[in-house]
N, C-alpha and C positions, 0 to 999 in steps of 0.2 A: 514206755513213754512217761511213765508215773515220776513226780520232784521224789528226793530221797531224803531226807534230813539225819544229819548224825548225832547225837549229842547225847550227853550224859544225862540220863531220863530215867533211871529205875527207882520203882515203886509210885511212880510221879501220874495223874491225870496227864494224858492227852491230849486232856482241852485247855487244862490251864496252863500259861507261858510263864515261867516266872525267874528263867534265864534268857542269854542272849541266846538268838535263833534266827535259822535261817527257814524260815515255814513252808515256801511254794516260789518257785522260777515258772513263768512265762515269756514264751518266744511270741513276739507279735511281729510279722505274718505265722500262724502255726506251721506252715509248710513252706520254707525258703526255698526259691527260684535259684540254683547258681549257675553260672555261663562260664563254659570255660574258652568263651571269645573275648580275645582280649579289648575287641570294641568297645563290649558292653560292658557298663561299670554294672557291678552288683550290688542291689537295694541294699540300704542299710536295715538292720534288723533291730528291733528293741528290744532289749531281757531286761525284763520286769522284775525285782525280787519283792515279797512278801519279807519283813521283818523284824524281830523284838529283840528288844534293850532295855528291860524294864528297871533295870537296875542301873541303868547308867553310865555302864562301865566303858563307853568309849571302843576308840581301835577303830580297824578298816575296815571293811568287805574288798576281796582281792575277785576276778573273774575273768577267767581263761576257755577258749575251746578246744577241745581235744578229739579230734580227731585220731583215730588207733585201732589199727587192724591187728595188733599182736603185740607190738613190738613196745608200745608206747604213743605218745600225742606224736602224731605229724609233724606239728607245727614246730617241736623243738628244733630239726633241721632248716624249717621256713623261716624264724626267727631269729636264728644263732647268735647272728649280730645285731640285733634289734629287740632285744626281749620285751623292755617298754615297749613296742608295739606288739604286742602276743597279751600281755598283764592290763589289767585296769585293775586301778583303786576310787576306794569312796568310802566315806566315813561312814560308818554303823549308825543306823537311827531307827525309831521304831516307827512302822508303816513301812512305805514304798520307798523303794533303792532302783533307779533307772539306768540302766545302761544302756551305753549303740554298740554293735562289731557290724566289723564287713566281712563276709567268708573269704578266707584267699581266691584267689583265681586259681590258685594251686589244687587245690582241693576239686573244685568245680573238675580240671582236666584228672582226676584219676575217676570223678564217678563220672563221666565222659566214657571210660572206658570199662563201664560195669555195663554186664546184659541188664538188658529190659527188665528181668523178674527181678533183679536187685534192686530196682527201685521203687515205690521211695527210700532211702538212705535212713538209716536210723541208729548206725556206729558209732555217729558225733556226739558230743556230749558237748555240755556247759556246764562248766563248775563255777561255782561258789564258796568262797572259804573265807572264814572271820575267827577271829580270838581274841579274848579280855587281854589287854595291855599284858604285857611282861609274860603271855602264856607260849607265843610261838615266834621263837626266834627266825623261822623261815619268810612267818608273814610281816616282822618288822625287819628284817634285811631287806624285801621288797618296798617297803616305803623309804627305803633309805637308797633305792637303786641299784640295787644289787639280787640277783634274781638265783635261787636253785633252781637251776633248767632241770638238771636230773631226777631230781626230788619231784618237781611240778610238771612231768611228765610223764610222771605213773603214778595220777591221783588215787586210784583203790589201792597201791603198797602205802603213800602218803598217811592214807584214815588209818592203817593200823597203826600208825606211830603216834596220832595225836594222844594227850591226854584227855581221860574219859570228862576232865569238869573245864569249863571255860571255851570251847570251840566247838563249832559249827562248820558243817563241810556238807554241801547240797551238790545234786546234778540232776538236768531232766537230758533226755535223749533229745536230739535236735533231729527232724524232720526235712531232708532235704530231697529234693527233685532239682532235674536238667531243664526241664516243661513241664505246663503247667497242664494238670492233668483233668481227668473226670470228678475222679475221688479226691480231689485234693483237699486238705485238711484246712478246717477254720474253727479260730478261737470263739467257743462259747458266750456270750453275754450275762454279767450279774447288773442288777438295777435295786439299789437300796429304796424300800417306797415309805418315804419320809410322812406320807401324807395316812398311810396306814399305820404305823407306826408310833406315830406322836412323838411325844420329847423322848430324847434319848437321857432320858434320867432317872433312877430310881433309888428307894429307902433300904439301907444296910436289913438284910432278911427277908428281902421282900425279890420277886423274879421280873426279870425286862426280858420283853419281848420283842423281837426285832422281826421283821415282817421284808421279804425280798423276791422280785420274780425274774427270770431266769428264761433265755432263749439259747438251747442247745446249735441249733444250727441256723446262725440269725443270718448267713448269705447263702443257701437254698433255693433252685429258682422252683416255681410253682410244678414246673416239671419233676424236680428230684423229691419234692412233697409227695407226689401221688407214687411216682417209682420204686422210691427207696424209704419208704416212713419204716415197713417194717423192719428193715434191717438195720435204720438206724434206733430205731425203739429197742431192739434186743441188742444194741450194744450197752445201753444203758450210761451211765455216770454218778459221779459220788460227789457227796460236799464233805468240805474238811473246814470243819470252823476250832478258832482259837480264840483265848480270851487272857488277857493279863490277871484277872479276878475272877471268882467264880465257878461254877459248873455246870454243865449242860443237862439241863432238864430231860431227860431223854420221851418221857410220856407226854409232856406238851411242848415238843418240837416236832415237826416235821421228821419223816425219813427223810435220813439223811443220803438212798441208794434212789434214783430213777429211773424212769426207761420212758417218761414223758418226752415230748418235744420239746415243752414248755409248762411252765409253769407256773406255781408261786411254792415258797418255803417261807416255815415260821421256826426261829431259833428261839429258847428258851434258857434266859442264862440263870440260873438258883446262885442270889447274892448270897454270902455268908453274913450273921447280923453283926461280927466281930469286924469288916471290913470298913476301914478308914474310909472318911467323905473325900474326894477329888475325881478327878479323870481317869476312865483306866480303855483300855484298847479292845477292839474286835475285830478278828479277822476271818473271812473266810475266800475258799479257794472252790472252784467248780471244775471235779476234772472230768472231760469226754473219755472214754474209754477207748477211742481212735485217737486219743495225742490232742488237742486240742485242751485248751483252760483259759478259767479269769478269775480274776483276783479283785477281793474287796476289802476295803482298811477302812475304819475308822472310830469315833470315841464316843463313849458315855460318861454321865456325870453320876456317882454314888455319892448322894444326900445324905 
C-alpha cells in the first residue's frame, strides 16, 4: 500500500528536498466503493499529492490509474479513443496537487467477478509522473495532446527508461472493494498544533520544533475500540517527514514508528547557520500500515 518515490537521490538526506519530488499520494476515501450497476454513478475519489519544486523549475504533474493483472493498464483498451479521459495534468507546485477520478464501471464489473477472498482489490495503482521542462518528451507530448498509450501502460518498464536527474514517478496501491465492509480502511488524521508550537520561525543555526497529534483510526466506532485495539496497535505506522532546508534532529524528535491509537509527535528540524533568511517548506505524511494516510504541508520562516 506504501507511496513509492523515484528520483535521483544518491548520497542525498532523506529529509532534505532540494529537487523536484513527488513525496506521498493519498486516496481520499482510503477504500473506494466501486458498483458495477450501471444505476449507480460511483463517488468521485480525491488523490492528493504531497510535492516539491524548490528550485522552480516548472512543468506538469501527469496522473493516470492502472489497473493490470499482467498484461498492462486496463484502461488503455477502456480509453483507446479517449486518452484525455484516462491522463490528467496540472502544473507542478510545492505543497498539495489535488486531483478527482471516477473508477470506470468497467473495472467495477471484472472485480464483480473475483471470489470474495480477492477482496479488497489492491492491483490498481495511481501514478504520478513529473519532469523539469525539456527532460521528458513523453510528458510534454501529453500536454501537447498527444498521449503514449503504449509507453503509459506499463509504468514499472516506463521508470527504467527515465533519466536518473530531473523526474519523479510515484504510485500508491489503490484499495478497492464491491461493499462496504467491516474492515474497511480509513485515512488516518494529522492536526499541526499551532498553539504548541508557537511561530514557525527560526535563527539560521538554531533548531524549530514543530509539535503535531495524530488520530490513526479517527472513524472507529466505540465498538471496534474495545474489539480490535489490539490488532490495530500491532499494525503500527510510520511518519515520513520532509524539509526543503535542514535536517532532522533524530534525539529530539519523536519516533518517527507507532503502534499508538493516538497521539502527539514532535519534529525537530537542525537549521544550518550557513542557511539564507526566507520561507522554506515542511512536509510530513502519516502512513497506516493497513493502506490508510495523511498528508501535511506547510512553511517556516529562517530569520
Amino acid at each position: 500500500m506504501l507511496w513509492l518515490a523515484l528520483a535521483c537521490n544518491q548520497g542525498k538526506s532523506s529529509f532534505l528536498m532540494d529537487e523536484l519530488r513527488i513525496l506521498a499520494i493519498q486516496s481520499d476515501p482510503a477504500e473506494i466503493i466501486v458498483s458495477n450497476d450501471s444505476t449507480i454513478n460511483t463517488s468521485e475519489v480525491s488523490i492528493n499529492l504531497l510535492t516539491t519544486d524548490p528550485l522552480t523549475q516548472g512543468g506538469n504533474i501527469m496522473l493516470w490509474t492502472c489497473f493490470d493483472i499482467g498484461e498492462g493498464c486496463l484502461e488503455a483498451s477502456i480509453f483507446e479513443n479517449s486518452p484525455a479521459s484516462w491522463f490528467q495534468l496540472q502544473p507542478l507546485r510545492q505543497g498539495t496537487v489535488n486531483f478527482s477520478i471516477s473508477v470506470p464501471q468497467a473495472l467495477g464489473e471484472v472485480l464483480g467477478t473475483l471470489p470474495p477472498d480477492f477482496l479488497p482489490f489492491t492491483l490498481a495503482n495511481i501514478w504520478a509522473f513529473t519532469c523539469a521542462p525539456g527532460v521528458c518528451p513523453s510528458l510534454e507530448d501529453a500536454q501537447n495532446g498527444t498521449y503514449d498509450i503504449e509507453a503509459l501502460s506499463q509504468p514499472f518498464q516506463l521508470m527504467e527508461t527515465l533519466p536518473m536527474e530531473g523526474t519523479s514517478l510515484a504510485y500508491r496501491s489503490l484499495i478497492l472493494n464491491t461493499a462496504v465492509s467491516e474492515e474497511r480502511v480509513f485515512n488516518p488524521t494529522l492536526q499541526f498544533l499551532e498553539s504548541e508550537t508557537g511561530p514557525r520561525s527560526v535563527a539560521a543555526g538554531e533548531t524549530l520544533y514543530l509539535q503535531f497529534a495524530y488520530e490513526r483510526f479517527p472513524n472507529a466506532t466505540t465498538e471496534d475500540d474495545d474489539t480490535e485495539s489490539d490488532d490495530k496497535e500491532n499494525e503500527g505506522a510510520l511518519f515520513y517527514p520532509f524539509a526543503t532546508v535542514g535536517e532532522i534532529n533524530r534525539e529530539e524528535s519523536d519516533s518517527l514508528y507507532t503502534e499508538e491509537i493516538s497521539g502527539s509527535l514532535q519534529v525537530a528540524i537542525d537549521i544550518p547557520p550557513e542557511t539564507p533568511a526566507g520561507n522554506h517548506h515542511f512536509f510530513l505524511s502519516l502512513e497506516n500500515f493497513n493502506g490508510g494516510n495523511d498528508l501535511w504541508e506547510g512553511t517556516f520562516t529562517v530569520e
